[in-house]
Steps between C-alpha positions, in 0.01 A plus 500: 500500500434759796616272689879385352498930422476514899763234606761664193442822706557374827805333419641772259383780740887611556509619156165686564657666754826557343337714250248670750744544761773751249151654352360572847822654692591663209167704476501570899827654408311743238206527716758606798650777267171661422546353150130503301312253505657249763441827741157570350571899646835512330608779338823269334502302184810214417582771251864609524819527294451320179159384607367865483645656167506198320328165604164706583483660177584194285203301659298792504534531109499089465181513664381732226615278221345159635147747493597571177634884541841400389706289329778253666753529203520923485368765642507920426508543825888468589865582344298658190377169416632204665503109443296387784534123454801513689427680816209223521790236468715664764187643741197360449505103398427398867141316526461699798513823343160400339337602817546845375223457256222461796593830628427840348802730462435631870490212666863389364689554843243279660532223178872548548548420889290232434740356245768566683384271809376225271870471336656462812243233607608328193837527592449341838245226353796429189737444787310315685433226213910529458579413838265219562705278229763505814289441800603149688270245660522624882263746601340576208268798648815656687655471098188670350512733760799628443519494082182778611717712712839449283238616149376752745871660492599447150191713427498758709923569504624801453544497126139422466366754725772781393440415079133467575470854266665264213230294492563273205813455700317275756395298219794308519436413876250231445624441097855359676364204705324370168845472315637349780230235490534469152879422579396217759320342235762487273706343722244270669329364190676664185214661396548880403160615383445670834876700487413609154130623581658660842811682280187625233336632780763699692653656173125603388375619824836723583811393256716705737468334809483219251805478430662516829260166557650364202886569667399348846313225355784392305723511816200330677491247230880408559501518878207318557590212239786365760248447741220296305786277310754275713708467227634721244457342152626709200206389252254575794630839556486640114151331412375710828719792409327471146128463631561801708612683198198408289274580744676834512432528149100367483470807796671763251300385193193561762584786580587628099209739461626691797845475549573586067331812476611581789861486429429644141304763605574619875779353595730558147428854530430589822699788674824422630570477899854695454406673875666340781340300700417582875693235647632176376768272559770459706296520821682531858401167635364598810262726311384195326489259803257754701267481215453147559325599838095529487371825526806706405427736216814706304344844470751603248498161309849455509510107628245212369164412632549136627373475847206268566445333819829525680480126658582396181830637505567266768339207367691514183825360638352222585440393142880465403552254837228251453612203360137421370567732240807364277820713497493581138177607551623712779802638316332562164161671718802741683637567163181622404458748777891595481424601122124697621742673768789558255318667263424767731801560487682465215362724212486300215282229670282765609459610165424172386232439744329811364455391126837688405429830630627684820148620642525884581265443802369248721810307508540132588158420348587065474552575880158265509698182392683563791244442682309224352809293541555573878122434588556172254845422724356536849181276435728230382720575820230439690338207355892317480591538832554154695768518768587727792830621348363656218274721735758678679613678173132714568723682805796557268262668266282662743873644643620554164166726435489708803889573406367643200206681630637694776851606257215628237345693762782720563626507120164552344215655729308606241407128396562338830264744755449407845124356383684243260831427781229435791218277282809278356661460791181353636469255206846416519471402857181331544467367145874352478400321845151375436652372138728325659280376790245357231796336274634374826180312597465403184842302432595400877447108476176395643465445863815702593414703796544858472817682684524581770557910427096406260347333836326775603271501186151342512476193324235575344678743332782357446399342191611524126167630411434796745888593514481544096165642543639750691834573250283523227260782668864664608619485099120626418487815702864542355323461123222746580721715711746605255251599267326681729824701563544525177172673433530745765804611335418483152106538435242772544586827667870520607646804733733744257445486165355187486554216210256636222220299641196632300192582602159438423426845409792546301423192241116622479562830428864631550580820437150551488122374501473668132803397424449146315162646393653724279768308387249221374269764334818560285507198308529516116205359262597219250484784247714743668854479617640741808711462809378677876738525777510565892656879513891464697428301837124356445604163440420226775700297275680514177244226384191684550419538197447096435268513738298819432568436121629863379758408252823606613910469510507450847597183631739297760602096450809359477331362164547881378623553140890579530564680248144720511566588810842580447332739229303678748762567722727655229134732420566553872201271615519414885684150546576260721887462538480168374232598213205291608310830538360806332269716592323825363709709744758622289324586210480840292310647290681365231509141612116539573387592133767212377323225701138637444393589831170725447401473863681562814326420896558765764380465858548661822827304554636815294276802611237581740261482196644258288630717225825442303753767431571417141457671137351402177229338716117549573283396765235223424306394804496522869455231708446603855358218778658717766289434829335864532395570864674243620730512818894529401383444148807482264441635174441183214541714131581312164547693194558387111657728285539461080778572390505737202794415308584081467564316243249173368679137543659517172624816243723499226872583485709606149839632517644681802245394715510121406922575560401656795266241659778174398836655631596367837403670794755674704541378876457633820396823322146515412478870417708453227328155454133697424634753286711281304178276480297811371754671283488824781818596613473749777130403556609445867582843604748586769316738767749511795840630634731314728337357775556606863606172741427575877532265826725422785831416385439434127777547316387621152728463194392617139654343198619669155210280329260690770443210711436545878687257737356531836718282797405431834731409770546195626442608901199593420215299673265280303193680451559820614637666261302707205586701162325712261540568136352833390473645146359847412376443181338772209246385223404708200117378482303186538715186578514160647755479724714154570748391721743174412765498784468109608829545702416787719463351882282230604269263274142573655657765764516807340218733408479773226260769456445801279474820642395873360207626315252512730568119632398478884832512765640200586282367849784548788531264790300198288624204352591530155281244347197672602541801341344471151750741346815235561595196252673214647792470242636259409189272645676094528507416140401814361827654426414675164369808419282671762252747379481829707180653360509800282597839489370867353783716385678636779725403810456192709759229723523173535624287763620185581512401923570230722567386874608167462897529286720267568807571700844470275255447202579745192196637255558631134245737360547514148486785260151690393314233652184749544345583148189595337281396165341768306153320425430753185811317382393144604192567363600627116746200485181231646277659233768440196534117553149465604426589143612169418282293802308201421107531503212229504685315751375205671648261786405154594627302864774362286538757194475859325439596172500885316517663201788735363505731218777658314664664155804288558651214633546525896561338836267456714561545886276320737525535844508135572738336659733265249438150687526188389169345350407814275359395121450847328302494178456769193181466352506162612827388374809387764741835537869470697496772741777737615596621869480832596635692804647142582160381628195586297384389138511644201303416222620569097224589236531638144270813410121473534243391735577153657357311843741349722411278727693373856416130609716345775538110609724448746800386360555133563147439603404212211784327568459503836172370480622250297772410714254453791220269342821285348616486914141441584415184284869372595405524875192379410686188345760428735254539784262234296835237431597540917173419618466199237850402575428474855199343417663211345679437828809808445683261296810561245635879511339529849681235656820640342396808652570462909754249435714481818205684711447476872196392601243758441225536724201515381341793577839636336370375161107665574 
């Protein structure tokens, strides 16, 4: 048995390498950015973008739940209360992601990289097995040799190394080649057990890359079915058409348990993408033929990520001129790749190769199809050639190529830099000759002499062998080249601002050391129900708290509830424009008691000592692990502060209130929106004049409404130019003071402080994000309310300032947009609807339950978010609940004591299951009638099958 294991290995050792080779360049790449642990001294993690404020978080808390600290169908920890089965559909289904559960929550990054270099191994290996149904019979090594090198660069493109933060994304990488080969089947044999197991797996593993599969295979399908049949017979054609389309169908019924609730429960109501997207179709052509080049990289990600190995640019042509291929394979194959290109350009195919939806980032995201199908073209390029002729279209290319490169130079620097013009030129050159040296050798009829212009070459190495040894080392380095650029642009530390690479330090303990120590001490008991929050700017990420397991509103994922986050940014919540995101910045005092926060987190990313400027609260515990004594030490202070005046997770509502809490909330307004909410007009008290505008050449404008228009002009120089907003403002006692002006200047360029009673100066000559005393307003996505801190009675200013306008750019400042909250008065109105609060309540991974007590009938609110998959019970009997606030539940009850009780299934889940054991035992059965079919010598239905077929070669049908 050793033995046969031995010889399998020696003669399959090609794929070996072509998942080693991907694996092992990929993590030099890592290692060569200082990226932990491929650079065991790193100080980087793959942690970026998406990767760090949501993928991180999810496996940190899926982690949990596999130990048993969770549950994968809800969790408290986001969105109020959020249906978790879904996120694990869209993130987490990957079998690699179950290397997470070997590592503890601080050795994620590590766990991560590691995954991240294992799927792209896959990807090469999957290709690998893809390509060798094409190799020919001549030089067989010099075949396998380059189906390693071609894998290499369908792995490590640009898509792949620039999505590696999406990391389900790459999923789909080494998921592809496996439809394909379950489409070669089909063909071959008729058998469709493998498509249908290969379609279950892509639209379980990642359903959104999934489907993009599911368009190209279909093309695939078509294309590919003029080449394996020599004739075109109508009966042929529709019983294939119709096995592809119940395969389709056994890998949807697979996939049931996660693709239903999904749909019912994430997708139905997730948050809308109305934001425009960062770039999208039509793209200027030349911007999209640079991209094809290896190692160019489109800082502002305005043009697809399609380069690979650029030698396969100029292999390519070569497919459409070989007759060994037929010509309706030919045509239909450049149909394909006209429709790939197309829809990068036209914008309803682009929204149909993205499920539907225009993406509002990260555009061209089936750019990896692309791709696949050139690496797929130039193999069988190479394999096909047989005659001289066909050789000479590798200079037309090659010509055709350096055209393009040296016009994108001077059109787009940025993505073509003098690294990328002088390493392409150098594969152009001396990988468009030695490709065509090798296929030259390789088709000249044997014994020809070589000409005369070739007679100074050795003979000994003037043979097909070393001449395509040599090509393929050329379209190697080109394959681990382009990465490598690539990575130095893209990974680790970056000159400037940088890319949001994370560090180490900043997942194990960002914005502090005590900082996840107190968050975690902050979790609830089963018999108690609270929410804690990071103070303002503490969060790492708005999905902290799944993974430190404070209960909490805070979340970002484009599997958001719509319409509850729409809720919270009417209460004035911070948002993302295109709703996927709310965080705690942005909440009042008023908003705090609603949701039943009773702890808030302050560190030092506020204040020297960690203390929070805010009322109604009172200081808990210190945590201080600053490094005493030690040199440059930087002060590392956590506080946790109760809040005083909250409200439990559920309280009664009669009358006015009940009126108050199910009118519509009013827009783009969310002062009004609170005190409408609360039933206190006027509870947001107006404590400034008219501001004062100053800065070179503003022109300042005020309205009869009171609103501010501030215009710059349009000669003045990008950058330079800077404003400030100043109101003098008078309180009459204690207040919190807010600011909601989301259209003043520059989102994340503009700071604000509070000034006056007995605040330290503003630090001159320093920049503004290092003194403690300024707010970054409004901070990305947090364009809500920002709290200022509180005031005594008395005078004080505050000030909005930045450096950065934009020439010709006009800002509106709207009316009273500084105010206060009288907390005497939040508190009295907190204290007459906590009268009616639940008690004896009691939560469960997947539930709540509490008692309420009352002289009459009543409504009761709970601040839980209205999702699908809710069954509320009254003393144990089925109640139909109403909506509140647009986004929260409300519960009805006659007078008396009665226990409600909250259990949640994610809607769609039984069926689902049920839909995926009745696609299991039908795989399972047409997977047992193949293999007897076959058995019995393949006849009947499977003759039918490949009637008018070519002659298949055998290792085709393997």
């Amino acid at each position: 048995m050793t033995r046969t294991l031995l010889v399998g290995l020696r003669r399959n050792l090609y794929l070996v390498l072509a998942f080693l080779v991907p694996t092992a360049t990929f993590s030099a790449v890592l290692a060569g950015r200082g990226i932990y642990p491929f650079d065991p001294h790193g100080a980087y993690t793959t942690f970026m973008s998406d990767m760090n404020n949501q993928y991180a978080q999810f496996y940190s808390y899926f982690s949990q739940a596999l130990d048993g600290h969770g549950s994968l169908l809800f969790t408290w920890r986001a969105d109020g209360g959020m249906n978790f089965w879904p996120i694990v559909s869209y993130y987490l289904t990957s079998p690699f992601g179950l290397l997470t559960a070997f590592g503890s929550d601080r050795r994620l990054p590590m766990m991560i990289a590691l995954i991240t270099v294992l799927k792209l191994g896959a990807a090469g290996l999957g290709m690998a097995l893809f390509l060798r149904k094409f190799r020919g019979d001549r030089d067989g090594a010099v075949d396998k040799a380059m189906i390693v090198v071609l894998s290499t660069a369908y792995a490590l493109g640009a898509w792949s190394v620039i999505y590696a933060f999406n990391i389900m994304w790459l999923d789909a990488l080494y998921l592809l080649p496996w439809v394909l080969l379950g489409i070669e089947r089909l063909l071959a044999t008729g058998r469709i057990a493998a498509l249908g197991l290969a379609i279950g797996l892509n639209l379980i593993i990642d359903f959104y890359t999934g489907a993009m599969i599911l368009v190209f295979a279909s093309l695939y399908g078509l294309a590919r079915y003029f080449g394996v049949r020599e004739l075109f017979e109508r009966k042929d054609f529709l019983r294939t058409v119709g096995r592809f389309a119940l395969a389709g169908v056994l890998g949807g019924l697979l996939s049931a348990v996660f693709i239903l609730p999904t749909y019912l429960g994430g997708l139905k109501q997730k948050t809308q993408l109305h934001s425009e997207s960062l770039a999208g179709p039509p793209t200027p052509v030349l911007s999209m033929l640079i991209r094809f080049f290896g190692g160019t990289y489109d800082a502002a990600s305005k043009s697809p990520n399609v380069g690979a190995a650029t030698l396969i640019l100029v292999l390519v042509p070569l497919f459409f001129v070989v007759p060994a291929i037929r010509r309706a394979e030919r045509i239909a194959f450049g149909a394909v790749l006209a429709f790939l290109l197309i829809a990068m350009e036209v914008k309803p195919l682009y929204v149909l190769m993205h499920g539907g939806q225009m993406p509002n980032a990260f555009p061209y995201r089936f750019a990896f199809l692309i791709v696949a199908l050139l690496t797929v073209m130039a193999f069988r390029a190479w394999v096909a050639v047989d005659s001289v002729k066909q050789i000479k279209w590798l200079g037309i290319s090659a010509a055709f190529w350096f055209v393009v490169l040296y016009w994108g130079r001077q059109s787009y620097p940025r993505v073509v830099t003098p690294d990328v013009v002088r390493f392409d030129t150098v594969i152009l050159v001396f990988g468009s000759l030695f490709l065509a040296f090798a296929l030259y050798l390789r088709v000249r009829p044997a014994g020809d002499p070589l000409p005369q212009r070739l007679a100074w070459i050795p003979k000994r190495l003037a043979t097909p062998q070393v001449a395509a040894v040599a090509a393929i080392a050329v379209l190697a380095l080109d394959a681990v080249g382009s990465a490598q650029l690539l990575g130095q642009r893209y990974l680790g530390k970056q000159k400037g601002s940088g890319n949001g690479t994370v560090t180490r330090t900043n997942w194990y303990s960002a914005p502090s050391t005590s900082y996840g120590t107190a968050l975690a001490s902050l979790q609830p008991a089963s018999d108690e129900f609270y929410r804690a929050e990071g103070f303002d700017q503490n969060l790492r990420s708005t999905n902290d708290s799944l993974r430190y397991g404070n209960f909490a509103f805070t979340h970002f994922s484009s599997l958001s509830s719509g319409k509850l986050h729409q809720t919270m940014e009417d209460l004035g919540f911070a948002h993302h424009e295109a709703n996927v995101w709310s965080a705690h910045t942005g909440a009042t005092l008023l908003t705090d008691a609603l949701l039943g926060y009773q702890y808030l987190v302050g560190t030092t990313r506020e204040s020297a000592d960690g203390t929070i400027d805010r009322l109604g609260t009172t200081l808990q515990k210190t945590y201080d692990d600053t490094k005493h004594g030690a040199k440059d030490a930087v002060p590392d202070v956590t506080t946790v502060y109760k809040i005083d005046d909250t409200l439990p997770v559920g309280f009664r509502l009669t009358g006015d209130d009940l009126a108050d809490f199910g009118r519509p909330l009013p827009q783009n307004a969310p002062f009004a929106a609170q005190e409408q909410l609360f039933g206190m007009p006027g509870a947001f008290q107006s404590l400034c004049g008219a501001p004062t505008v100053t800065g070179d050449g503003l022109t300042v404008a005020t309205g009869t409404d009171g609103t501010v228009t501030i215009t710059l002009p349009k000669t003045a120089r990008a950058g330079s130019t800077s404003g400030k907003i100043v109101w003098n403002c008078q309180s009459s006692g204690a207040r919190q003071v807010y600011l909601y002006a989301p259209g003043a200047f520059n989102l994340g360029q503009t700071f604000t402080r509070l000034d006056g009673q007995d605040r330290p100066a503003p630090v001159p000559g320093v920049d503004p994000g290092k003194d403690k005393a300024n707010i970054q307003y409004p901070q990305g996505f947090s364009t809500g309310f920002q709290d200022l801190g509180s005031v005594q009675a008395g005078a004080f200013t505050v000030s909005m300032s930045s450096s950065t306008l934009t020439p010709g750019h006009t800002y509106r400042v709207g009316p009273d947009v500084v105010r206060g909250l009288d907390p005497a008065a939040v508190g009295n109105r907190i204290a007459q609807l906590r009268a009616g609060g639940v008690g004896d309540v009691h939560w469960t991974d997947t539930g709540l339950a509490a008692t309420t007590t009352g002289d009459s009938a009543a409504t009761v609110f709970f601040s839980v978010p209205s999702i699908p998959g809710w069954t509320v019970t009254v003393d144990g009997k089925t109640v139909k609940t109403t909506e509140l606030l647009g986004a929260f539940t409300g519960v009805p009850v006659p007078a008396g004591t009665h226990r409600i009780s909250f259990s949640f299934v994610p809607p769609g889940l039984y069926a689902g299951v049920g839909g995926s054991g009745i696609g299991l035992l039908a795989l399972g059965g047409v997977w047992w009638f193949e293999r007897r079919r076959a058995a019995a010598g393949g006849k009947g239905d499977a003759e039918s099958g490949t009637a008018g077929s070519a002659s298949v070669p055998e290792d085709v049908l393997s």
